[in-house]
Short mmCIF file of the C-alpha atoms (twelve columns), coordinates in Angstrom:
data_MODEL
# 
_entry.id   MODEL 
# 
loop_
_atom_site.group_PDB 
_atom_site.id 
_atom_site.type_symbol 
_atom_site.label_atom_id 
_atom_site.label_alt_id 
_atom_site.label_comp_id 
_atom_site.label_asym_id 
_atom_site.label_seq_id 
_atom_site.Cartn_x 
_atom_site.Cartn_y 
_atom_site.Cartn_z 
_atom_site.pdbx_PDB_model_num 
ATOM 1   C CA . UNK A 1   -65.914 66.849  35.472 1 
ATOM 2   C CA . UNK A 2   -68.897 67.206  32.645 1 
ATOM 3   C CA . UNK A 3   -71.303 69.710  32.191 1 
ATOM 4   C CA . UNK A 4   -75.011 68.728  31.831 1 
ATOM 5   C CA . UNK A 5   -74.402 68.614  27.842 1 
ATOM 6   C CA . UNK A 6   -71.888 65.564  28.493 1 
ATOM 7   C CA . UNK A 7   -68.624 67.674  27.564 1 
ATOM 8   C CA . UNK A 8   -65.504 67.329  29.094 1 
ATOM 9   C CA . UNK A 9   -64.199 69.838  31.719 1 
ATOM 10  C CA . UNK A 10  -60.498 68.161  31.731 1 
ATOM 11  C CA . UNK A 11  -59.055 70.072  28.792 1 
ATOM 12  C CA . UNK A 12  -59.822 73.227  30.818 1 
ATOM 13  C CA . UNK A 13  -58.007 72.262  33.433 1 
ATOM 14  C CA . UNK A 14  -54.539 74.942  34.234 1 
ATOM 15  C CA . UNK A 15  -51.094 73.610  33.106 1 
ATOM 16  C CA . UNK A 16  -50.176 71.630  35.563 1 
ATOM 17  C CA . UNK A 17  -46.827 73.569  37.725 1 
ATOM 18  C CA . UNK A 18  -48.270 77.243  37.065 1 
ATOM 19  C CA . UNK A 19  -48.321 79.463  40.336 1 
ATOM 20  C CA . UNK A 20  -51.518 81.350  41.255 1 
ATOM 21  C CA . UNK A 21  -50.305 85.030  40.512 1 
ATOM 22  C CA . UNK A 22  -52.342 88.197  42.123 1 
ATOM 23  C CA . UNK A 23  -52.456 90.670  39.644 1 
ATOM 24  C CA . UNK A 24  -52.071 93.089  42.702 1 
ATOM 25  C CA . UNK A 25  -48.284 92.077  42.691 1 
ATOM 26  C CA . UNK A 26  -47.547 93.512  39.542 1 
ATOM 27  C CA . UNK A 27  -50.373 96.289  38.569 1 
ATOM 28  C CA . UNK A 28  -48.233 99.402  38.007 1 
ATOM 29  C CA . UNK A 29  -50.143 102.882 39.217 1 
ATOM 30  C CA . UNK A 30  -49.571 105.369 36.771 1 
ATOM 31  C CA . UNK A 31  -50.168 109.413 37.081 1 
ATOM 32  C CA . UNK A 32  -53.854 108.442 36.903 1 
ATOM 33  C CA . UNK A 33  -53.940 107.209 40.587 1 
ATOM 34  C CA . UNK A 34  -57.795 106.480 40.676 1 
ATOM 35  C CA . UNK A 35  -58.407 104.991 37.636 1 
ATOM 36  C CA . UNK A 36  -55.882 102.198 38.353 1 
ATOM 37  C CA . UNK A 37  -57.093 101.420 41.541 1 
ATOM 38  C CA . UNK A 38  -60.924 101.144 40.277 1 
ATOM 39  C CA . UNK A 39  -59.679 98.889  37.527 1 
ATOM 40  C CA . UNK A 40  -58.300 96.939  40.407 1 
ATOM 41  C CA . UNK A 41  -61.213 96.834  42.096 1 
ATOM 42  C CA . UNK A 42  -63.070 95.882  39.060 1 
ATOM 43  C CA . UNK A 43  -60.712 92.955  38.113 1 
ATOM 44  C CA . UNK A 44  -60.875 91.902  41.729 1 
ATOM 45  C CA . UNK A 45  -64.873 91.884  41.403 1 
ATOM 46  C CA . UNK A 46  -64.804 89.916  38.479 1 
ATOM 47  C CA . UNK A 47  -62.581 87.335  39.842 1 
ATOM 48  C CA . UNK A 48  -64.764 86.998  43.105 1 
ATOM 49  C CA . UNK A 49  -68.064 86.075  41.016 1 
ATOM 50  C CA . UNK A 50  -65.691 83.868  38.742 1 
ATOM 51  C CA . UNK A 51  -64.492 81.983  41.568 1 
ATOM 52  C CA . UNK A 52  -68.496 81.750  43.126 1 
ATOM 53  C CA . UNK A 53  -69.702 81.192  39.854 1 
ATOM 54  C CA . UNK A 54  -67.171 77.546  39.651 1 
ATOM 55  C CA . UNK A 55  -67.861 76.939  43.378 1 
ATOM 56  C CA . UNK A 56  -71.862 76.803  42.493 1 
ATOM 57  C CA . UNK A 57  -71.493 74.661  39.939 1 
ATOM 58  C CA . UNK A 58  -73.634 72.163  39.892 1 
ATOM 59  C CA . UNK A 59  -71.669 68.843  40.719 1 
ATOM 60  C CA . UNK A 60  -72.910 66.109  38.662 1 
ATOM 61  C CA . UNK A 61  -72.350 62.018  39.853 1 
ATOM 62  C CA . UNK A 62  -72.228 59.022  38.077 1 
ATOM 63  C CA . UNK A 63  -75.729 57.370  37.982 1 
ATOM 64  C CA . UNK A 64  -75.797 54.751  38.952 1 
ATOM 65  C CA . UNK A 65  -72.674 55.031  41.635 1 
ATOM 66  C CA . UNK A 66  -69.784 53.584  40.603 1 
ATOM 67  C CA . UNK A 67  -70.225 54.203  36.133 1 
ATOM 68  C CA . UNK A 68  -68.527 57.017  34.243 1 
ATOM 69  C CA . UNK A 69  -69.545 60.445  33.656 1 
ATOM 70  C CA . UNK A 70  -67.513 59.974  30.162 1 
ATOM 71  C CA . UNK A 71  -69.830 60.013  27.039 1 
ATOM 72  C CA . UNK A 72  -69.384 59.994  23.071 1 
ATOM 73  C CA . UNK A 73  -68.689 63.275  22.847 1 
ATOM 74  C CA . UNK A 74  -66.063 63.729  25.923 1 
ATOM 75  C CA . UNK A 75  -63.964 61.206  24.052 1 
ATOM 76  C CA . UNK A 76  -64.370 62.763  20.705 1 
ATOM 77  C CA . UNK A 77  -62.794 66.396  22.377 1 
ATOM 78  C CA . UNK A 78  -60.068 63.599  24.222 1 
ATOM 79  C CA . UNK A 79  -59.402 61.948  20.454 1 
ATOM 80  C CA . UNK A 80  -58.535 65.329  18.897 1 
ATOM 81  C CA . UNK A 81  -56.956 67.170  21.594 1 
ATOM 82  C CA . UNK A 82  -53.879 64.034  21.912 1 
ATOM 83  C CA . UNK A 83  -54.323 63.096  18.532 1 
ATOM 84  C CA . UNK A 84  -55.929 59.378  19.456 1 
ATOM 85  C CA . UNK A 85  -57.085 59.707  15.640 1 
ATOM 86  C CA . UNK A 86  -56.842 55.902  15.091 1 
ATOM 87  C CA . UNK A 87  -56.924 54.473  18.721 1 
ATOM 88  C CA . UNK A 88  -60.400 52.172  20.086 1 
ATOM 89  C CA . UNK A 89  -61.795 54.618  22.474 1 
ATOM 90  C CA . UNK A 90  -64.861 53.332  23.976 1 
ATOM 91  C CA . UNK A 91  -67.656 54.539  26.345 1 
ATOM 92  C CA . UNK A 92  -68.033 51.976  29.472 1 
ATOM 93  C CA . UNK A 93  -72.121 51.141  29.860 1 
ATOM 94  C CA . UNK A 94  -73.781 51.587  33.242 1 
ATOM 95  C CA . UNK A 95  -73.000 48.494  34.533 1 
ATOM 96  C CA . UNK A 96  -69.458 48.419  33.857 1 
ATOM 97  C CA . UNK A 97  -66.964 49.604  36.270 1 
ATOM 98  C CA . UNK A 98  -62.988 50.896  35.921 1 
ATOM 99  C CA . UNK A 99  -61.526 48.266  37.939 1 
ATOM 100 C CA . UNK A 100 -62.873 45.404  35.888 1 
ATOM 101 C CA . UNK A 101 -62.729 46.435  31.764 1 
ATOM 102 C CA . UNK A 102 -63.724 43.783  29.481 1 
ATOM 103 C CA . UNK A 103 -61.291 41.316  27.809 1 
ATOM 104 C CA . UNK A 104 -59.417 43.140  25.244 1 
ATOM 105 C CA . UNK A 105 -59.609 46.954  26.549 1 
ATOM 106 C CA . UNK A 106 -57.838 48.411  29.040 1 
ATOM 107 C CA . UNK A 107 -58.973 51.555  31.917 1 
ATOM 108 C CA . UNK A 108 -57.893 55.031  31.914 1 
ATOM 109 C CA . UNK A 109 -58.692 58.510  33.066 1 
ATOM 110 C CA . UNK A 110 -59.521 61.757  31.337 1 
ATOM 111 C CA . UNK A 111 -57.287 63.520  33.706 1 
ATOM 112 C CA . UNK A 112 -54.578 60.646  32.988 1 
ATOM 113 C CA . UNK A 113 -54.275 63.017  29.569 1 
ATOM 114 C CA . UNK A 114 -55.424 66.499  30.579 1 
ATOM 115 C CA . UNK A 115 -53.941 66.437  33.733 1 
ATOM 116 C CA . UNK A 116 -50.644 64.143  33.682 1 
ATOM 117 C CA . UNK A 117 -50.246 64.670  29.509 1 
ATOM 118 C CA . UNK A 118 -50.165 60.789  29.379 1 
ATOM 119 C CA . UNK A 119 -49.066 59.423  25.582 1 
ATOM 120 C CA . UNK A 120 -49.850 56.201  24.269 1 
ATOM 121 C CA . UNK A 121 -48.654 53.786  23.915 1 
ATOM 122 C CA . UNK A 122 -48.171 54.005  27.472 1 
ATOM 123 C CA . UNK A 123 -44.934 54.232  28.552 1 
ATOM 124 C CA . UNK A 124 -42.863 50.689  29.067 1 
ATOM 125 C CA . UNK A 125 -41.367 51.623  32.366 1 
ATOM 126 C CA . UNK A 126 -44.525 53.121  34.049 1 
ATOM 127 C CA . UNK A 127 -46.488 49.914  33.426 1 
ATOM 128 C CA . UNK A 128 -43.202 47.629  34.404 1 
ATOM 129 C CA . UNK A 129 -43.097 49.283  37.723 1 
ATOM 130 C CA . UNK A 130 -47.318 49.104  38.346 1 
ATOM 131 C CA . UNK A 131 -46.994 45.275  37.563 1 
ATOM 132 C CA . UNK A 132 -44.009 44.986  40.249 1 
ATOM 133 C CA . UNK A 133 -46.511 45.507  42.790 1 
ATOM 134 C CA . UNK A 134 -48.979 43.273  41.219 1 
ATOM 135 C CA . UNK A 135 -51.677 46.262  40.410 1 
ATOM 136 C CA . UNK A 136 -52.964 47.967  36.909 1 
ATOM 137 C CA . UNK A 137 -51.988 51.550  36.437 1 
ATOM 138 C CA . UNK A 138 -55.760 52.820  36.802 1 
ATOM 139 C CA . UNK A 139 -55.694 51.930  40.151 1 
ATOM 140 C CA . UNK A 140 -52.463 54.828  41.298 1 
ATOM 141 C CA . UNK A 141 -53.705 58.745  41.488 1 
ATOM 142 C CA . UNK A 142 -53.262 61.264  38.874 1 
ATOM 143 C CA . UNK A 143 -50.976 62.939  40.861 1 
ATOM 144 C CA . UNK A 144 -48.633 59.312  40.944 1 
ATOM 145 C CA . UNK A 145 -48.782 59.017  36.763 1 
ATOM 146 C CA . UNK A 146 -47.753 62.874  36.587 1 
ATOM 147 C CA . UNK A 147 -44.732 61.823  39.096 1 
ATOM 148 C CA . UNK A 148 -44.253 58.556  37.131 1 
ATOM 149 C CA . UNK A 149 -43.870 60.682  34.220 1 
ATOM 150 C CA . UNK A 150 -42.166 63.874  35.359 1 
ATOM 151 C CA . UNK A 151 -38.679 61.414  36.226 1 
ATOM 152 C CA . UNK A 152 -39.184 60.032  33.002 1 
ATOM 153 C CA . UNK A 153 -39.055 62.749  31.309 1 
ATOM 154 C CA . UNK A 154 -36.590 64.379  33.393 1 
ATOM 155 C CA . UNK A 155 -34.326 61.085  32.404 1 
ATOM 156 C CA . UNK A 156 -34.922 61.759  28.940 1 
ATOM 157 C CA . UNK A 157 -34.150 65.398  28.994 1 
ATOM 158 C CA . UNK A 158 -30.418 64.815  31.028 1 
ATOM 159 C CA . UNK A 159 -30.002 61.953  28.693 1 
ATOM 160 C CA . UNK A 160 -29.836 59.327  32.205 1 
ATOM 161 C CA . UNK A 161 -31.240 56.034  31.907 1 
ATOM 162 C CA . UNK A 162 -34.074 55.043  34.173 1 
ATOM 163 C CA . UNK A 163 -34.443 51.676  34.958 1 
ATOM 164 C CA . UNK A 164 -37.573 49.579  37.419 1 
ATOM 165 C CA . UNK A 165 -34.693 49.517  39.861 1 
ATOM 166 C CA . UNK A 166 -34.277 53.327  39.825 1 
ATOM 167 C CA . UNK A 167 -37.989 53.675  40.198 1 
ATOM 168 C CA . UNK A 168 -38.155 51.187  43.936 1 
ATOM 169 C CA . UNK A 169 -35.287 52.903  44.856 1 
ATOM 170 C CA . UNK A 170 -36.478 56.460  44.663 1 
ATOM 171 C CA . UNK A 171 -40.274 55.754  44.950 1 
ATOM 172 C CA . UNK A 172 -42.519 54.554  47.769 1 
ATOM 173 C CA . UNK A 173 -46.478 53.182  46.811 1 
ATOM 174 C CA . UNK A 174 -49.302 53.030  49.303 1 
ATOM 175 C CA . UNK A 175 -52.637 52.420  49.772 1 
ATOM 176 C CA . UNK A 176 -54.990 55.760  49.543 1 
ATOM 177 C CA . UNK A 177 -56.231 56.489  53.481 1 
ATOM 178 C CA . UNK A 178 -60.061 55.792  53.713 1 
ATOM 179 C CA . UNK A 179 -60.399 54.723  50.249 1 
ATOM 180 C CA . UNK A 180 -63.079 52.225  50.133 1 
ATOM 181 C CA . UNK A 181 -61.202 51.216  46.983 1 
ATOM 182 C CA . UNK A 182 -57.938 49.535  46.081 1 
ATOM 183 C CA . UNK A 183 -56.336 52.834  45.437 1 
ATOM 184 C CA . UNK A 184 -52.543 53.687  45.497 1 
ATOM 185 C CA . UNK A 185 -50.331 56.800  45.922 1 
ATOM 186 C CA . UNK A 186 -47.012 57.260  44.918 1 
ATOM 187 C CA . UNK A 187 -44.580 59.298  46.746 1 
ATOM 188 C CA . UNK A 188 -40.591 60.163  47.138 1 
ATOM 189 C CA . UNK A 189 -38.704 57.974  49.570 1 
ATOM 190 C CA . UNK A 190 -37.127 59.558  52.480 1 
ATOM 191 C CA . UNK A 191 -34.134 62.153  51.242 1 
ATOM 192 C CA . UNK A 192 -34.886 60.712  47.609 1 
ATOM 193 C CA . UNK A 193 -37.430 63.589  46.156 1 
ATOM 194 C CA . UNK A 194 -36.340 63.828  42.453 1 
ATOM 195 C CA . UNK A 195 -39.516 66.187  40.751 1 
ATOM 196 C CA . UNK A 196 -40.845 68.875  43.961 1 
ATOM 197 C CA . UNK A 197 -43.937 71.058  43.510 1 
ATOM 198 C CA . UNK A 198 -46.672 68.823  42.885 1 
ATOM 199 C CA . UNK A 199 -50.002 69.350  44.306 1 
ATOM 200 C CA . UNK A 200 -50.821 67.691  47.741 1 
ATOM 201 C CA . UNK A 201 -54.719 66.315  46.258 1 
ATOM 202 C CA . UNK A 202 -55.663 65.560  42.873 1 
ATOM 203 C CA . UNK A 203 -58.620 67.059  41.759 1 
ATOM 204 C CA . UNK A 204 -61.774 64.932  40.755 1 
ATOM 205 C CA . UNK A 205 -60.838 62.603  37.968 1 
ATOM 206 C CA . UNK A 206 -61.866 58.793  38.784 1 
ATOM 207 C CA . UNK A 207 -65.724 59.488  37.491 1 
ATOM 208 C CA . UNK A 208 -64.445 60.120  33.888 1 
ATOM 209 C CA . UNK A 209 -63.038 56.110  33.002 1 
ATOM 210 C CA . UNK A 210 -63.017 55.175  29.779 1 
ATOM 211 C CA . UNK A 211 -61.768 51.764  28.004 1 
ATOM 212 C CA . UNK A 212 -58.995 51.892  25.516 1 
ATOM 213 C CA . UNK A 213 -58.352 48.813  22.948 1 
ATOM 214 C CA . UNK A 214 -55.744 46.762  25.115 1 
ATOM 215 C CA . UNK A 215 -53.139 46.636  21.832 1 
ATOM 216 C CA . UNK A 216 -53.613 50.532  21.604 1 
ATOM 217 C CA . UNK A 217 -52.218 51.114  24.960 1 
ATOM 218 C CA . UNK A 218 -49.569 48.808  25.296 1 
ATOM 219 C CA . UNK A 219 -46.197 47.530  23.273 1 
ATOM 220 C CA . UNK A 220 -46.838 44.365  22.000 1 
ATOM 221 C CA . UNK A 221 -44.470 42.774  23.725 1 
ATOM 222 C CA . UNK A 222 -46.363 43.260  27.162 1 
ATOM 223 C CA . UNK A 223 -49.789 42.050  25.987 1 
ATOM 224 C CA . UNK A 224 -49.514 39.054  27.930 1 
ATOM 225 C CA . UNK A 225 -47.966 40.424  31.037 1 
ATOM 226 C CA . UNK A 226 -49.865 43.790  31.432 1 
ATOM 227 C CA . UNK A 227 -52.165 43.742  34.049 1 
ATOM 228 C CA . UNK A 228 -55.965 45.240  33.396 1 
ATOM 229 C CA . UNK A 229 -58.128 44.130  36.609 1 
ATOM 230 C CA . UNK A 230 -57.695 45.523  39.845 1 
ATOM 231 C CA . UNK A 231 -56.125 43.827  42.505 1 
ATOM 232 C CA . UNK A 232 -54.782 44.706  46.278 1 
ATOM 233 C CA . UNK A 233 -51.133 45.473  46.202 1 
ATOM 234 C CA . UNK A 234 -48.950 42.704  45.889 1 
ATOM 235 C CA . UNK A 235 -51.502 39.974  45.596 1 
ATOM 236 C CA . UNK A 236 -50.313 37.170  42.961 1 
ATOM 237 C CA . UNK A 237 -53.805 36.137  42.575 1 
# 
């Protein structure tokens, strides 16, 4: 999300994985009895009116429906957090759209990098299994990329190679219920969960598209192969 300034919310987004933790569970009451418990109470208070204060929060849409809520400075914040010092980020205008970037640029998320921790060049494998089923990465979830990635980087951490094969094997991709979009989710096969706790909805990300220069996000060698427009899944058109 973005404030009414135009700055990115993503980068205060929670590690992803971190449990919710009651401080309740672990205050210790000392000989002071009272005083803990009305610094409880206190802490308890302040959470309450932090957690109103976020569920007031003004929710601000893309105008008009279907453009970004990312701006100049969002990207700027997105450039220095993941170090995207030299990489062509650019702003879409009003009447572009994230499932149809201009020639040359590619679509991403903010979340795809404050929520998944998505490096570029994008990863060979993640794009080689999005192109199997004929669609372009912007169009799976966040909560798909951070799966996508989690194996990966499970792979590289046991030293175990991964291969597209591995990926239809352990993975299953459908279509999001109700979208009005071509949107797809990725999930474990039956008796083939590799990664568990991962969150059941994604939290608000596909407002804040962006392009990225085409050759910035991809290996060279898949210029002519990646796939940037949106399609349904498997089409060949």
């Amino acid at each position: 999300m973005a404030d009414e300034a135009g700055t990115s919310n993503w980068r205060n987004l929670p590690e992803p994985f971190m449990p919710t933790v009651k401080i309740e569970d672990f205050l210790y009451f000392g000989p002071n009895k009272t005083e803990d418990i009305l610094r409880l109470n206190e802490q308890k208070a302040f959470e309450k009116a932090e957690k109103k204060k976020r569920k007031n929060k003004k929710v601000i849409m893309p105008d008009p429906p279907g453009s970004t809520l990312c701006t100049e400075r969002s990207l700027s914040d997105l450039r220095a957090r993941f170090g995207l010092g030299a990489v062509t980020l650019r702003v879409p205008s009003p009447d572009e759209r994230a499932d149809n970037p201009p020639a040359g640029f590619y679509t991403l998320y903010e979340g795809f990098f404050y929520g998944c921790f998505l490096w570029l060049p994008i990863q060979r494998l993640v794009l080689e299994y999005v192109k199997s089923y004929q669609i372009a990465l912007s169009q799976i979830t966040m909560r798909s990329l951070r799966h996508l990635l989690g194996i990966l980087i499970r792979s590289y951490e046991s030293e175990t190679e991964i291969t597209l094969a591995h990926l239809r094997n352990f993975l299953e991709i459908r279509r999001v219920p109700k979208s009005e979009v071509d949107r797809y989710y990725i999930s474990p096969a039956k008796g083939k969960k590799i990664i568990d706790g991962f969150p059941s909805k994604d939290d608000s990300y596909t407002d804040h598209f962006f392009y990225v220069a085409l050759g910035d996000a991809v290996h060279d060698d898949l210029l002519r192969t990646v796939l940037t427009r949106w399609r349904t899944l498997g089409s060949c058109s």
